[in-house]
C-alpha positions in Angstrom: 21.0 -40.8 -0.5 20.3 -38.2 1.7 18.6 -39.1 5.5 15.6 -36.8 5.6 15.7 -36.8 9.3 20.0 -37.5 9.9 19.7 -40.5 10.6 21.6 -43.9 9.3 19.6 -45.0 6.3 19.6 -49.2 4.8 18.3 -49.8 1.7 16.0 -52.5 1.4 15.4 -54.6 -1.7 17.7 -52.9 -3.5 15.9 -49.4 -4.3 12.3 -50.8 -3.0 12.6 -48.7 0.2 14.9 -47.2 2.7 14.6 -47.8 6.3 16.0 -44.9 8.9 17.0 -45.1 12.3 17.7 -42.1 14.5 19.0 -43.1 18.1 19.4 -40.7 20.6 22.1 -42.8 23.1 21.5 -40.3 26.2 17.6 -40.9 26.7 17.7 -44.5 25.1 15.3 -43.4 22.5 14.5 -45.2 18.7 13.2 -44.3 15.6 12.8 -46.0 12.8 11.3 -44.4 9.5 10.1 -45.7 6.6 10.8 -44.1 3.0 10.4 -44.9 -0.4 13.4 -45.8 -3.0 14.8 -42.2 -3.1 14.2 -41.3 0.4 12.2 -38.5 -0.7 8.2 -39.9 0.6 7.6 -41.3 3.7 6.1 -44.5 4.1 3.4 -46.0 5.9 3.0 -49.8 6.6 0.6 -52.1 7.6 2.8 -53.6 9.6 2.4 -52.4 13.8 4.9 -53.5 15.5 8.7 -54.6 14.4 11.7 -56.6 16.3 15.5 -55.4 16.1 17.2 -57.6 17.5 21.1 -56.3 18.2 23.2 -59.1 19.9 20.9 -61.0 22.7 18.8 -58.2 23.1 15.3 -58.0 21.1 14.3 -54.2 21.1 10.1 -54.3 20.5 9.0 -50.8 18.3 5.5 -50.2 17.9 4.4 -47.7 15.5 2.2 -44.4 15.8 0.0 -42.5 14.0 2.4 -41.1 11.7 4.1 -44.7 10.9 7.1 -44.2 12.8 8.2 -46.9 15.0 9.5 -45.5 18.4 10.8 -47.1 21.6 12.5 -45.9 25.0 14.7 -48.6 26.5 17.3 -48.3 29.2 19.8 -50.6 27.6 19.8 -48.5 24.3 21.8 -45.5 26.3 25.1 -45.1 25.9 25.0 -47.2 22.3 26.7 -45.3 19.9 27.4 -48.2 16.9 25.9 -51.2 17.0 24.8 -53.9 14.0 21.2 -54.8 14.4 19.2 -57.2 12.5 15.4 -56.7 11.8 13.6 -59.8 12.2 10.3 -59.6 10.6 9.7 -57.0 8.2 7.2 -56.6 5.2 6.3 -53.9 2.9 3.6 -53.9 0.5 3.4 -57.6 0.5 7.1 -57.7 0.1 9.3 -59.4 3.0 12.8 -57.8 4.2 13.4 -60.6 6.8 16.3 -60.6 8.6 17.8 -57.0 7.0 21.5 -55.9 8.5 21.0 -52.4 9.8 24.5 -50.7 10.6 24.8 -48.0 12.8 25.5 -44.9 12.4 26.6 -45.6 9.0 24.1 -47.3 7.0 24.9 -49.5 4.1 
């Protein structure tokens, strides 16, 4: 699978979705996209908000308008790899609690 945005993609559920995080380590900004099996369609969930929780720090994204889930936290600069683990996640009634999300490499 291709990352539509170059990102580090996780498949979730097998090929039920993919997940896609883009960090940029120099401003300490997140984003996380949703996609469907192939990574071809973005998704939109119902869900708002959504924990990462990488070590002893919780990172807190919020999604906007578009269904991306963004965040800008000082301790995020400067991480290049890091193994993060989402900690409540559903999508279309399906939950992907507790998902391992490598970075920059994916799964």
């Amino acid at each position: 699978l291709k990352a539509p945005n170059g990102g580090a993609l996780t498949k979730l559920g097998g090929d039920a979705a993919v997940l896609e995080v883009l960090l940029d380590h120099q401003t300490g900004e997140m984003k996380i996209y949703f996609f469907d099996g192939e990574a071809k369609n973005q998704l939109k969930i119902e869900q708002k908000k959504l924990n990462l929780v990488i070590k002893d720090l919780t990172i807190a994204l919020t999604a906007d308008e578009e269904g991306v889930f963004r965040v800008a936290n000082e301790k995020l600069k400067g991480l290049q790899k890091f193994d993060a683990e989402v900690a409540a996640l559903e999508i279309e009634g399906l939950p992907f609690d507790g998902v391992t999300i490598s970075y920059p490499e994916g799964n």
